[in-house]
Biotite code that builds the C-alpha atoms (Angstrom):
import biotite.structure as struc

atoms = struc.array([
    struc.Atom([8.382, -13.165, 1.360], chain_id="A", res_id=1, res_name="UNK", atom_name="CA", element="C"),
    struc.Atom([8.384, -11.175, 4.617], chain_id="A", res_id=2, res_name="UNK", atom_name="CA", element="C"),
    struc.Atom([4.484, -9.988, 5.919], chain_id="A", res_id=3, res_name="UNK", atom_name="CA", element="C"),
    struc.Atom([5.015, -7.679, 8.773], chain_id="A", res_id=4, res_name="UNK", atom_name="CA", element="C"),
    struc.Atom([1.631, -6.996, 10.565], chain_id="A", res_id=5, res_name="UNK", atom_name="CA", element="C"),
    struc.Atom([1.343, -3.022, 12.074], chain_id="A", res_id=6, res_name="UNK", atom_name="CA", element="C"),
    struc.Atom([-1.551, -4.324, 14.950], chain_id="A", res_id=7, res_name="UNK", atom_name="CA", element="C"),
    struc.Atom([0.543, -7.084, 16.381], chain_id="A", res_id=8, res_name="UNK", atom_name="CA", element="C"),
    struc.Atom([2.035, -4.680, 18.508], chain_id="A", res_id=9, res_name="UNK", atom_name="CA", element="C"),
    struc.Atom([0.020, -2.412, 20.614], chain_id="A", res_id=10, res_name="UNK", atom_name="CA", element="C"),
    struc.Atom([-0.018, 1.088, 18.986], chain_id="A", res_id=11, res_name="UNK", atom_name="CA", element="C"),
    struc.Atom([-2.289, 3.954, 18.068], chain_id="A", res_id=12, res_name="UNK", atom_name="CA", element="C"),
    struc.Atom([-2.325, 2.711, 14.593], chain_id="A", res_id=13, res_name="UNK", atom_name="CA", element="C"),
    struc.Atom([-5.237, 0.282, 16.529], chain_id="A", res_id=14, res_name="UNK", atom_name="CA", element="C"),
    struc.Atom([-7.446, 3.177, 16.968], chain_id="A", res_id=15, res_name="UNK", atom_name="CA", element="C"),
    struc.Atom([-7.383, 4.649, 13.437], chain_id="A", res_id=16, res_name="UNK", atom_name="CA", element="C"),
    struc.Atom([-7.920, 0.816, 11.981], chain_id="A", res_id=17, res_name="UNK", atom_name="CA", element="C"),
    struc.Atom([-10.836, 0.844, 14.603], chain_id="A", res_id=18, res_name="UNK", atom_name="CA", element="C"),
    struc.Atom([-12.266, 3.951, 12.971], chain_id="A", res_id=19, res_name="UNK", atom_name="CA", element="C"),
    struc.Atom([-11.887, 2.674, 9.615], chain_id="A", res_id=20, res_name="UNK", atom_name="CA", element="C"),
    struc.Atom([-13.843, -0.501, 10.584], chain_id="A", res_id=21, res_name="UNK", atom_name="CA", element="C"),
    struc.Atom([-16.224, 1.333, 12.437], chain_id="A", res_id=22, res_name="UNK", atom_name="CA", element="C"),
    struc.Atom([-19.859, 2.601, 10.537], chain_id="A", res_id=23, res_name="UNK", atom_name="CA", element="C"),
    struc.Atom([-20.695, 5.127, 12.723], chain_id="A", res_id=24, res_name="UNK", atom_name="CA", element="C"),
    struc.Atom([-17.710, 6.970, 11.773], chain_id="A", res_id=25, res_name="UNK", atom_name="CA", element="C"),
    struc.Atom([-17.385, 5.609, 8.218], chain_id="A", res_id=26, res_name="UNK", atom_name="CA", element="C"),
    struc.Atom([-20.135, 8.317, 7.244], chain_id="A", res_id=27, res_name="UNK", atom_name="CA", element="C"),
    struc.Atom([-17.870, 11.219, 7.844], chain_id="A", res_id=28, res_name="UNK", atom_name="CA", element="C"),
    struc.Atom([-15.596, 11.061, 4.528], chain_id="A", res_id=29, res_name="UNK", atom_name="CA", element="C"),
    struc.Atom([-12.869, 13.367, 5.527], chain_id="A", res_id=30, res_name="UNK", atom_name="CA", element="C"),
    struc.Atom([-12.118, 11.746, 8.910], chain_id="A", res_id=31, res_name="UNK", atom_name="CA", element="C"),
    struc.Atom([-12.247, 8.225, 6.711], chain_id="A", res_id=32, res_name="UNK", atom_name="CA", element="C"),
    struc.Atom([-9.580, 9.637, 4.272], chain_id="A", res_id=33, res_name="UNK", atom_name="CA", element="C"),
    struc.Atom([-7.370, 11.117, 7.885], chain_id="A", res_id=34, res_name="UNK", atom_name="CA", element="C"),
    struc.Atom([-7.029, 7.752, 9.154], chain_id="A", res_id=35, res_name="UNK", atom_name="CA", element="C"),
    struc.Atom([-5.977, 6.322, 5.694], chain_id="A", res_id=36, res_name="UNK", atom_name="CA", element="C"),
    struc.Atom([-3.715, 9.012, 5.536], chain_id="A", res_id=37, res_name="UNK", atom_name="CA", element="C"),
    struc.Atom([-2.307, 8.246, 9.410], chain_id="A", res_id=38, res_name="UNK", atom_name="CA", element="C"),
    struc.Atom([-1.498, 4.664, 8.649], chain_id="A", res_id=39, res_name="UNK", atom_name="CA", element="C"),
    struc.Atom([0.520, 5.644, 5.946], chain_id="A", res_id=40, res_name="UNK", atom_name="CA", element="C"),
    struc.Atom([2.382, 7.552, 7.616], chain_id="A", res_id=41, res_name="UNK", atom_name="CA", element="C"),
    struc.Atom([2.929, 5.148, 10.353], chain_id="A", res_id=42, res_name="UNK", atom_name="CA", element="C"),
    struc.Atom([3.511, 2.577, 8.201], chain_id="A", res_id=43, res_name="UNK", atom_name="CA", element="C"),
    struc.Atom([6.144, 4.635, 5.846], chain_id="A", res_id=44, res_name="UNK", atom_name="CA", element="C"),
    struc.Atom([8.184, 5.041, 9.501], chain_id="A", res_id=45, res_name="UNK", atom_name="CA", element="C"),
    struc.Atom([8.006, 1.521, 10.754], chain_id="A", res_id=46, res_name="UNK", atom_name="CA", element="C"),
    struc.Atom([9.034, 0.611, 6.809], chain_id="A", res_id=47, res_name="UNK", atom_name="CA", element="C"),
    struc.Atom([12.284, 3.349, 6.905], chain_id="A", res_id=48, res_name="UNK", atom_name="CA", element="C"),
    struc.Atom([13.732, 1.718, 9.703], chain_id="A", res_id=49, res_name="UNK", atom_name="CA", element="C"),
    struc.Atom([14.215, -1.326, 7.654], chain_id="A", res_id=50, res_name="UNK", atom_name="CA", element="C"),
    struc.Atom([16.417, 0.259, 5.097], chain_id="A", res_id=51, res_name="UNK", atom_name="CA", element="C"),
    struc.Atom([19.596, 0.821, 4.198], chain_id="A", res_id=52, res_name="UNK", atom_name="CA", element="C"),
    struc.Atom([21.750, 4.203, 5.834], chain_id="A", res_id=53, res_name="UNK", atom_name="CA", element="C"),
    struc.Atom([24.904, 5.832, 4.904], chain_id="A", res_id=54, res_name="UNK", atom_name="CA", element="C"),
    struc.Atom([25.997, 8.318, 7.529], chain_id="A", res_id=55, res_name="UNK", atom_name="CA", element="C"),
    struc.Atom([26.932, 11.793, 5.287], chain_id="A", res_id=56, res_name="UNK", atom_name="CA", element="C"),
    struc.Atom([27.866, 15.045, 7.377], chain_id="A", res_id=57, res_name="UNK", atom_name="CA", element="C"),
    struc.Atom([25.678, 17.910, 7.088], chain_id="A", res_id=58, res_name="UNK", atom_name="CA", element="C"),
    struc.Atom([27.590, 21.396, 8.278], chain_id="A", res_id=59, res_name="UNK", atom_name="CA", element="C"),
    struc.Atom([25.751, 23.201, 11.325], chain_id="A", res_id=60, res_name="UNK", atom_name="CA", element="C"),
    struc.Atom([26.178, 27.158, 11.954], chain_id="A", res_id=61, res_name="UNK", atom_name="CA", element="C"),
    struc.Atom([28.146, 25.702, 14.850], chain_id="A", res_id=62, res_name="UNK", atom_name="CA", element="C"),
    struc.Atom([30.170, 22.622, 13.265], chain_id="A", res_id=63, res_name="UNK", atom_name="CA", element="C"),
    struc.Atom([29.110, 19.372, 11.887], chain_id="A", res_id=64, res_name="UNK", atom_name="CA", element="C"),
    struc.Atom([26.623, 16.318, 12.618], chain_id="A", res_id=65, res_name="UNK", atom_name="CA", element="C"),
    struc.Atom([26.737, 12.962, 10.765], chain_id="A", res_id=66, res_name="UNK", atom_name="CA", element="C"),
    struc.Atom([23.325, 11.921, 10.202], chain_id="A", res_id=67, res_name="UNK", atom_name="CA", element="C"),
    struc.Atom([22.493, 8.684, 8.666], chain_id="A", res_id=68, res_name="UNK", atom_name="CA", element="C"),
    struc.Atom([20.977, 9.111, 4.972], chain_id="A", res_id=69, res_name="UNK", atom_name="CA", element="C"),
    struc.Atom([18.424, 6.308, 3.007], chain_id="A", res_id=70, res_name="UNK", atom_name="CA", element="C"),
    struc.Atom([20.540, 4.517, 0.265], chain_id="A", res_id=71, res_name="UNK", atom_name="CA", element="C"),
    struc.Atom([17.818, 2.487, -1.265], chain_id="A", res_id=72, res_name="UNK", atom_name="CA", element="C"),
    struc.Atom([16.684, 3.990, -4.689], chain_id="A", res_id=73, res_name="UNK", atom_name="CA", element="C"),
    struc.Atom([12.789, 3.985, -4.212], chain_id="A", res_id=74, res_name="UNK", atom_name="CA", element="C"),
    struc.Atom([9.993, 4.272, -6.206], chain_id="A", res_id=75, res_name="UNK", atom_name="CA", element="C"),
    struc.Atom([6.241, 4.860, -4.952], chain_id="A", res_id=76, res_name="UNK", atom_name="CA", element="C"),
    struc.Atom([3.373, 3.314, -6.576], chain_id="A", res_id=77, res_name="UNK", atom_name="CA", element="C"),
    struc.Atom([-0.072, 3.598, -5.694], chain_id="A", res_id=78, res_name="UNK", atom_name="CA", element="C"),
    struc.Atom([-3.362, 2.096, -7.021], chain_id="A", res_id=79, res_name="UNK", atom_name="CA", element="C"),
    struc.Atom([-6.187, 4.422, -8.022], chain_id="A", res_id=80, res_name="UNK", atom_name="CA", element="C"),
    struc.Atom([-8.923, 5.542, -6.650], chain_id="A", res_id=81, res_name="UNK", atom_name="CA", element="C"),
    struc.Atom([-8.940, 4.395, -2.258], chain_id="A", res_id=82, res_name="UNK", atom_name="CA", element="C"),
    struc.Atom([-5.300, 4.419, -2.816], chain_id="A", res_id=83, res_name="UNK", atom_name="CA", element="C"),
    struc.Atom([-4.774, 8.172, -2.598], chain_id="A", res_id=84, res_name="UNK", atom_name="CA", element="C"),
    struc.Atom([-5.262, 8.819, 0.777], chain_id="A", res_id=85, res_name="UNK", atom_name="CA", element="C"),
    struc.Atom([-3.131, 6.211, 2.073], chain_id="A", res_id=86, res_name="UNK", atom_name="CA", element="C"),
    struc.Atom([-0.539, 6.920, -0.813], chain_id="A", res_id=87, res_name="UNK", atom_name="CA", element="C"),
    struc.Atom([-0.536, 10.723, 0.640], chain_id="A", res_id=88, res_name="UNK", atom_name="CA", element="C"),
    struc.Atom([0.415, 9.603, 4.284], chain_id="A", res_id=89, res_name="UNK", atom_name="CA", element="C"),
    struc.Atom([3.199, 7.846, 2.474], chain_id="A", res_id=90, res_name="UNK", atom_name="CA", element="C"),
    struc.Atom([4.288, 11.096, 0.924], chain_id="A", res_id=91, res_name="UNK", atom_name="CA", element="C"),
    struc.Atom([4.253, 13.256, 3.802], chain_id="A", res_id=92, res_name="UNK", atom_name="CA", element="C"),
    struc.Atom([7.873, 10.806, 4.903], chain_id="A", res_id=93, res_name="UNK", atom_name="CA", element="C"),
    struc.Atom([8.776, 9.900, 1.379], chain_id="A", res_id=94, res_name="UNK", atom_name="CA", element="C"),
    struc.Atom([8.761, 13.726, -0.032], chain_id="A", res_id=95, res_name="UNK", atom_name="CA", element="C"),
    struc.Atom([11.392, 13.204, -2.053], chain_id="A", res_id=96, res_name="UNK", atom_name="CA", element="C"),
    struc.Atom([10.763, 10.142, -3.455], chain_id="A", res_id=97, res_name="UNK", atom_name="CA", element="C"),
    struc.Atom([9.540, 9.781, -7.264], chain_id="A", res_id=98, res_name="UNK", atom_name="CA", element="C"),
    struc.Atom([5.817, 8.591, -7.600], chain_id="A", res_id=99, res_name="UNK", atom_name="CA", element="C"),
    struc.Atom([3.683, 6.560, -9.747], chain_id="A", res_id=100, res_name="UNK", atom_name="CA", element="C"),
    struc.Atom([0.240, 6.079, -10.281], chain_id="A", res_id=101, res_name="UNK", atom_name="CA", element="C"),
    struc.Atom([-2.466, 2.443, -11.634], chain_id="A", res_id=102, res_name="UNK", atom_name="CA", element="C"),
    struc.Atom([-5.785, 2.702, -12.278], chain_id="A", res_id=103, res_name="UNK", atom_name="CA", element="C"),
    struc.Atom([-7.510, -0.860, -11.424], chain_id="A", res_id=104, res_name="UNK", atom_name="CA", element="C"),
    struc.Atom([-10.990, -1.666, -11.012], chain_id="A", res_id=105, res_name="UNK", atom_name="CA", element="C"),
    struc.Atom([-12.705, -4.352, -10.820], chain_id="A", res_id=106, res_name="UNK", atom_name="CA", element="C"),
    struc.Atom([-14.105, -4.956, -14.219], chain_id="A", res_id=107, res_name="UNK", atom_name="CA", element="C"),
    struc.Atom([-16.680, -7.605, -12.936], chain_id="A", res_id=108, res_name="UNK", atom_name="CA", element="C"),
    struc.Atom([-18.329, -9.000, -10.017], chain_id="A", res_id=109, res_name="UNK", atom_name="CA", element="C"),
    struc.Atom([-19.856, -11.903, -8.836], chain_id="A", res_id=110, res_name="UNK", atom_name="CA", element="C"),
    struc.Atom([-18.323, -14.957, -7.365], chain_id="A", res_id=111, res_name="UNK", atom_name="CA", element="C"),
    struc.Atom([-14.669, -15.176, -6.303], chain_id="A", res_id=112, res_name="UNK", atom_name="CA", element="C"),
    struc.Atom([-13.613, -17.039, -9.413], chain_id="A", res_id=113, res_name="UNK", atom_name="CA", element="C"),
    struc.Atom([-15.165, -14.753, -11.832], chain_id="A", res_id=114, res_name="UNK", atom_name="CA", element="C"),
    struc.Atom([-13.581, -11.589, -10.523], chain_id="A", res_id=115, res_name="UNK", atom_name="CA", element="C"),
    struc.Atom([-11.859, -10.038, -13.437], chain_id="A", res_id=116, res_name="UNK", atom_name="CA", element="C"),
    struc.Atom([-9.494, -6.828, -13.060], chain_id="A", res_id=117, res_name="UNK", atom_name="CA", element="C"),
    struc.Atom([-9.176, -4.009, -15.547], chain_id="A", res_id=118, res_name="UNK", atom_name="CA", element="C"),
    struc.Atom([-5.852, -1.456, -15.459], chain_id="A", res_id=119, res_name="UNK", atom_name="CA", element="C"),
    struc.Atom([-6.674, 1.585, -17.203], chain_id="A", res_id=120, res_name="UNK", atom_name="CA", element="C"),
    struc.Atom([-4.056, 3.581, -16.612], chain_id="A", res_id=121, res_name="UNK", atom_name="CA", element="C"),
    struc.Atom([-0.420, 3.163, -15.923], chain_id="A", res_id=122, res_name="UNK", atom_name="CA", element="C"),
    struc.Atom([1.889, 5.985, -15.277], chain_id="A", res_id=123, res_name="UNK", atom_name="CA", element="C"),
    struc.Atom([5.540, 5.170, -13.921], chain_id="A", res_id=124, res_name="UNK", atom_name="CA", element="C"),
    struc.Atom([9.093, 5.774, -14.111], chain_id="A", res_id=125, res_name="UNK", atom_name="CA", element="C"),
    struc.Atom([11.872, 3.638, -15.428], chain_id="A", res_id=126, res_name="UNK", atom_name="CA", element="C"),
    struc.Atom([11.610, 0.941, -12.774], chain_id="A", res_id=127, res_name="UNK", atom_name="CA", element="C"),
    struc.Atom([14.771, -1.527, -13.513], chain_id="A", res_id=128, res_name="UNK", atom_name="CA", element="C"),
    struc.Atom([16.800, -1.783, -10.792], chain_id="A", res_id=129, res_name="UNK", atom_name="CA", element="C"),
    struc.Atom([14.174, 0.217, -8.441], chain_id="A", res_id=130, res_name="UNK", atom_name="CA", element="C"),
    struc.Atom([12.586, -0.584, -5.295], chain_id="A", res_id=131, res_name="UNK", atom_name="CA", element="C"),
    struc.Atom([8.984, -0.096, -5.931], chain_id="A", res_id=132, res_name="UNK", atom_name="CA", element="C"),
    struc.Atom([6.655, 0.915, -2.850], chain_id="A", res_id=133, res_name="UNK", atom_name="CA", element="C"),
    struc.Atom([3.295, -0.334, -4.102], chain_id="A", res_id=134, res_name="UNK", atom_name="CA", element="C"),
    struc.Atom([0.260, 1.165, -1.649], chain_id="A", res_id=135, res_name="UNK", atom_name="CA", element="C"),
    struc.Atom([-3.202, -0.139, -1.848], chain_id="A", res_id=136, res_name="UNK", atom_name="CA", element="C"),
    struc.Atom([-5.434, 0.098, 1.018], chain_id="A", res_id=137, res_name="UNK", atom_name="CA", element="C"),
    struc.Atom([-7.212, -3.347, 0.429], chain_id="A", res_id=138, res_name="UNK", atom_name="CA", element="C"),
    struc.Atom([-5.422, -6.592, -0.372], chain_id="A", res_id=139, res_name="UNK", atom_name="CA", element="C"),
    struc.Atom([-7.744, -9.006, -1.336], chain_id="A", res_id=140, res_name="UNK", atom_name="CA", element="C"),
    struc.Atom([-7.602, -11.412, -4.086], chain_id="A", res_id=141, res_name="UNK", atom_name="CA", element="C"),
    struc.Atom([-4.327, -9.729, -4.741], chain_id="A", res_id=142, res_name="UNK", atom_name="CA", element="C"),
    struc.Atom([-5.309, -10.028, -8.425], chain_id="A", res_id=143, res_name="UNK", atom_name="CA", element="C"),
    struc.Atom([-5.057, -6.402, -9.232], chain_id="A", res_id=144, res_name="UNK", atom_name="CA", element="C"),
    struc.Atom([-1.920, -6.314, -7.490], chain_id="A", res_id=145, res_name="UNK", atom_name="CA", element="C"),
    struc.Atom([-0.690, -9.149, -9.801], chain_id="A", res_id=146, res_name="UNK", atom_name="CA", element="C"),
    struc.Atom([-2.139, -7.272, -12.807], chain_id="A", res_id=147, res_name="UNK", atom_name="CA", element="C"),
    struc.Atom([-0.580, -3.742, -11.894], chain_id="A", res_id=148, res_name="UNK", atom_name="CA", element="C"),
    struc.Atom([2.958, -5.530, -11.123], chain_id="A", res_id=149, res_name="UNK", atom_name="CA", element="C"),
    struc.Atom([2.844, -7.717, -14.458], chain_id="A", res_id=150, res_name="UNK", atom_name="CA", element="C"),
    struc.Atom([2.158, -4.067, -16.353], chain_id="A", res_id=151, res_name="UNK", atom_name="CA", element="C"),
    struc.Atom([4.780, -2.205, -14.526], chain_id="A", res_id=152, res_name="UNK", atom_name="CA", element="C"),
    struc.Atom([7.450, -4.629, -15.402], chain_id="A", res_id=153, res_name="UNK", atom_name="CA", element="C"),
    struc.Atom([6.636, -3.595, -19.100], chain_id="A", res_id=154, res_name="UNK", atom_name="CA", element="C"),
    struc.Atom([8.786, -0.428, -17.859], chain_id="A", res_id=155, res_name="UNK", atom_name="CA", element="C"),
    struc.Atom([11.739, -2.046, -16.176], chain_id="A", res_id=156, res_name="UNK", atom_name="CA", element="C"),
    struc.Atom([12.180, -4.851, -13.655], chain_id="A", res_id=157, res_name="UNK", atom_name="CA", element="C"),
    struc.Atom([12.365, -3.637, -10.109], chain_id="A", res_id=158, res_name="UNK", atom_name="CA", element="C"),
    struc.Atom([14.950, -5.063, -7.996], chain_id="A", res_id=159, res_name="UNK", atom_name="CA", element="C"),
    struc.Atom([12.444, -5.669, -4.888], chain_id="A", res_id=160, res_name="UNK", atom_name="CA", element="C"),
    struc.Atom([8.557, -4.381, -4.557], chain_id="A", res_id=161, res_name="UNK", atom_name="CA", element="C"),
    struc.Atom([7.388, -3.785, -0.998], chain_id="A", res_id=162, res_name="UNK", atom_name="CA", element="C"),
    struc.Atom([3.531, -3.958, -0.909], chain_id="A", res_id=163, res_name="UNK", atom_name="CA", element="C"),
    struc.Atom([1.796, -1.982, 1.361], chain_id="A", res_id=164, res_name="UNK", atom_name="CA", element="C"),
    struc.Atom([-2.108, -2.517, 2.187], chain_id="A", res_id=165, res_name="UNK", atom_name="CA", element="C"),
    struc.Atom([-4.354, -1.226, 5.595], chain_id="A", res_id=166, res_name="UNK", atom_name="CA", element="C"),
    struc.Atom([-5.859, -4.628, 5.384], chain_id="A", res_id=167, res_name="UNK", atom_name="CA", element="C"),
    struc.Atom([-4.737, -8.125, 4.186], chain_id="A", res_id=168, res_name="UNK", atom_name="CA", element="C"),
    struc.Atom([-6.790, -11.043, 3.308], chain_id="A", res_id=169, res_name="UNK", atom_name="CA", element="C"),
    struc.Atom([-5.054, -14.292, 3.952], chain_id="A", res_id=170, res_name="UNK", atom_name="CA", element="C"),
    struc.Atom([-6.173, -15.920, 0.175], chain_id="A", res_id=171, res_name="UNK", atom_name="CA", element="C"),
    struc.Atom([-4.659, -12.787, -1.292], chain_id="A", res_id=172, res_name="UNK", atom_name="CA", element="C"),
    struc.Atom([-1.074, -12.891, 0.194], chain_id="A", res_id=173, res_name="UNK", atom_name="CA", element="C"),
    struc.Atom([-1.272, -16.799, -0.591], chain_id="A", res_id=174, res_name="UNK", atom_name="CA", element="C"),
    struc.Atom([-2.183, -15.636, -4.649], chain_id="A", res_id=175, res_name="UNK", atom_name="CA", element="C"),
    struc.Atom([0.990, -13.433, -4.944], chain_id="A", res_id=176, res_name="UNK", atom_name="CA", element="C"),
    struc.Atom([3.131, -16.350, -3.980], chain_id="A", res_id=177, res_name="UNK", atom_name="CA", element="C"),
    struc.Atom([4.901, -17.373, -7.141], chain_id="A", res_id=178, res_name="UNK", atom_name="CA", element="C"),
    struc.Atom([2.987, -15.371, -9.488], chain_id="A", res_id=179, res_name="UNK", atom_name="CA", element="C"),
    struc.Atom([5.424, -12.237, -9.198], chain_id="A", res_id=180, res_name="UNK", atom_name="CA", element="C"),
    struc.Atom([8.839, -12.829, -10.722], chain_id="A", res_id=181, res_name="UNK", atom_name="CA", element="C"),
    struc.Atom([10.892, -10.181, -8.165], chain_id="A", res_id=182, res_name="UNK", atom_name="CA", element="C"),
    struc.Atom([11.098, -10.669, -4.428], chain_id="A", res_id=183, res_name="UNK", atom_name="CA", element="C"),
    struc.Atom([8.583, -9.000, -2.626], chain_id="A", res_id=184, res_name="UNK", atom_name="CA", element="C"),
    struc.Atom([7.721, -7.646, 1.295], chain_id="A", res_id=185, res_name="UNK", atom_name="CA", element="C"),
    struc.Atom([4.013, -7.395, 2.674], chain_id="A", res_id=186, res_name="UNK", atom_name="CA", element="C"),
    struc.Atom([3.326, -4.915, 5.057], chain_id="A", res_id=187, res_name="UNK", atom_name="CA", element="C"),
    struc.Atom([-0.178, -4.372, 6.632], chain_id="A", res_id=188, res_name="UNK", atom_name="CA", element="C"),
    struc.Atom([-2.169, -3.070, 9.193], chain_id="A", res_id=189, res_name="UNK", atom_name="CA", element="C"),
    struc.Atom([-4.115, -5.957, 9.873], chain_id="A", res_id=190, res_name="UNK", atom_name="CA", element="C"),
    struc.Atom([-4.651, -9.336, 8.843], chain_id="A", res_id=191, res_name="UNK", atom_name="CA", element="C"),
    struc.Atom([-8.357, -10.160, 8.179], chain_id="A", res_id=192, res_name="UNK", atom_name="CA", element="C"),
    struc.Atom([-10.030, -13.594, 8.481], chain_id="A", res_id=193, res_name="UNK", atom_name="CA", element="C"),
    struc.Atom([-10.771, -13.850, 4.596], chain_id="A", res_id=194, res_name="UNK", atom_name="CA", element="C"),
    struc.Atom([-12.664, -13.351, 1.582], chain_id="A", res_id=195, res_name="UNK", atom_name="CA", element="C"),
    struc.Atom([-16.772, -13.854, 1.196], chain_id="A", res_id=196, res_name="UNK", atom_name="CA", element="C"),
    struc.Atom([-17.738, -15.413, -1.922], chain_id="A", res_id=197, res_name="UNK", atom_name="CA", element="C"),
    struc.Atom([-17.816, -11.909, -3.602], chain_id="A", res_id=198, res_name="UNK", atom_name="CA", element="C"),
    struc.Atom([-14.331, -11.905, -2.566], chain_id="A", res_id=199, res_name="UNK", atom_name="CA", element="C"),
    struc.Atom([-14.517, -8.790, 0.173], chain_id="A", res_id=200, res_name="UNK", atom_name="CA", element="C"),
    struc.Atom([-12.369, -9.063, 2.969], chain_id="A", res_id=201, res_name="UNK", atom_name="CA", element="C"),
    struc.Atom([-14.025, -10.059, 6.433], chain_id="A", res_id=202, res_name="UNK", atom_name="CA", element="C"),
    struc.Atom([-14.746, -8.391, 8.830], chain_id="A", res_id=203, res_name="UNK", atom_name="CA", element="C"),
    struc.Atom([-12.641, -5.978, 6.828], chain_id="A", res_id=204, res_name="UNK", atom_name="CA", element="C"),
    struc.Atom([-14.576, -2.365, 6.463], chain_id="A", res_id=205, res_name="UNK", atom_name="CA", element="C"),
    struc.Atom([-16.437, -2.052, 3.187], chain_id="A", res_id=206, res_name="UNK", atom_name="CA", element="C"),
    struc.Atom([-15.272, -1.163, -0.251], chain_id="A", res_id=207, res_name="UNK", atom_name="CA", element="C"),
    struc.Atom([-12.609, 1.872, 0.632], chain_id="A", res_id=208, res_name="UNK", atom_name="CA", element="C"),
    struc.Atom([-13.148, 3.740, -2.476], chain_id="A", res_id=209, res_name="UNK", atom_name="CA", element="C"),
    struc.Atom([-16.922, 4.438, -1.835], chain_id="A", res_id=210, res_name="UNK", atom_name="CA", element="C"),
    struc.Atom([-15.674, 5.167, 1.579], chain_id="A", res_id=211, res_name="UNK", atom_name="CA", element="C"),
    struc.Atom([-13.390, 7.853, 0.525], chain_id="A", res_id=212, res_name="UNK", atom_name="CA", element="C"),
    struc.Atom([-14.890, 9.159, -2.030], chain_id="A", res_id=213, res_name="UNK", atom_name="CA", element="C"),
    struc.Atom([-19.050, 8.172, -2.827], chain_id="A", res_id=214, res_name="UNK", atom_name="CA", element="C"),
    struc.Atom([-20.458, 5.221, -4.334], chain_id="A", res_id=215, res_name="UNK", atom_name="CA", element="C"),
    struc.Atom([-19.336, 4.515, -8.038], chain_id="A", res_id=216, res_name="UNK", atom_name="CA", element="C"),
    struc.Atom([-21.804, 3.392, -10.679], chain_id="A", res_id=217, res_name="UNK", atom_name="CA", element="C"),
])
């Protein structure tokens, strides 16, 4: 397993996190859902230069350049509801790219041992052989993750799934170790300090769906 951490390196994928993090900007709901949207984007270029190119030539009205084309066959996947946003930042790069959609919620709260996670919707492509992009703003227990890979396998075993979160919790990342059965990648914005006993990341920023789009009951 690779992690690669966005703000190890000084960038201005800081300030957006910082905005994110930040309650007196938290209340405004579209600029919340921009700077989900920004990372993704950020993080969908600092993830293409890690793939594989084949130079092809493309004819010009004045000749011809050879530009270096993506090989890898990818697959997008992102987790319903706080995942849209960041999943649409994703896009704007990957436009060609096939897409697939979870639904996972927590089905129960309480202490970190009793959180249970409920998919209730699964919509994907043929995966086998695929490398599957899986975006989820928050990483956490990495439970739903675990749940929403386990059901995707159901339709084909990807080659290599690249996960792709704003923020990490350390206890999470540790949970997918061993419990997926393809190699996988862990890219993040930033990784937090851990979970509180209700199993939210800390400091972290709140519960990202709300955020995005109003409380749930």
């Amino acid at each position: 397993m690779e992690i690669h951490v966005i703000d190890k390196s000084d960038s201005l994928a800081n300030h957006f996190l910082a905005e994110l993090r930040d309650p007196s900007t938290q209340i405004d709901r579209l600029r919340f859902r921009k700077n989900l949207e920004r990372l993704g984007s950020i993080m969908a270029y600092e993830f293409s230069k890690t793939l594989d190119y084949v130079s092809e030539e493309v004819k010009t009205p004045l000749g011809v350049a050879n530009i270096p084309f993506i090989q890898n066959n990818l697959i997008m996947v992102t987790v319903l509801r706080a995942g849209l946003p960041f999943y649409n930042g994703f896009l704007e790069f990957f436009d060609r790219v096939d897409s697939g959609f979870i639904g996972a919620f927590r089905s129960s709260e309480g202490e970190m041992s009793d959180i249970a996670v409920d998919l209730g919707y699964i919509a994907t492509q043929d995966l086998s052989d695929k490398e599957i992009m899986l975006i989820d703003p928050m990483l956490a227990t990495g439970k739903s993750l675990i749940e929403a890979i386990t059901a995707m396998e159901k339709n084909g075993l990807p080659r290599k799934i690249h996960i792709f979160s704003v923020i990490a919790a350390p206890e999470g990342i540790e949970n997918l170790k061993g419990m997926v059965n393809v190699p996988i990648d862990i890219w993040t914005a930033s990784m937090d300090e851990k979970l509180n006993q209700k199993a939210y990341i800390v400091p972290g920023l709140g519960d990202a769906g709300d955020l995005c789009f109003g409380e749930k009951i």
